[in-house]
Phi, psi and omega in degrees: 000165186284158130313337182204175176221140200272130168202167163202190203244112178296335183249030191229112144301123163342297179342295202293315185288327187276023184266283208324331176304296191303328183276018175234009169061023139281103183264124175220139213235139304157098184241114166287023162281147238280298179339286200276344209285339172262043148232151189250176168240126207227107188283117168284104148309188165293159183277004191271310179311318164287330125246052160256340184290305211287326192297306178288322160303307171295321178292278186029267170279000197259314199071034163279141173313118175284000000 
């Protein structure tokens, strides 16, 4: 089985989630090919890690302040 998950947002760039991810100290990779480019590649974690990404993610999209 995979490791990770190829995902995206329809009303978010990527870009955009993964600087926001990054300034919450989440790293996650960003690919700028034209296809791919709103999508992230997101390494499955510890269940703790997996729920600070779902944690961060809901401010986010949400808009609350990390």
């Amino acid at each position: 089985g995979a490791n990770f998950l190829f995902a995206r947002h329809p009303g978010h760039a990527g870009q955009a989630l993964m600087t926001a991810l990054r300034e919450r100290r989440i790293l996650v990779r960003h690919f700028s090919t034209p296809r791919v480019r709103d999508f992230l590649r997101i390494t499955i974690g510890t269940a703790a890690q997996c729920q600070t990404l779902g944690v961060a993610l809901t401010d986010i999209l949400t808009g609350r302040p990390g």
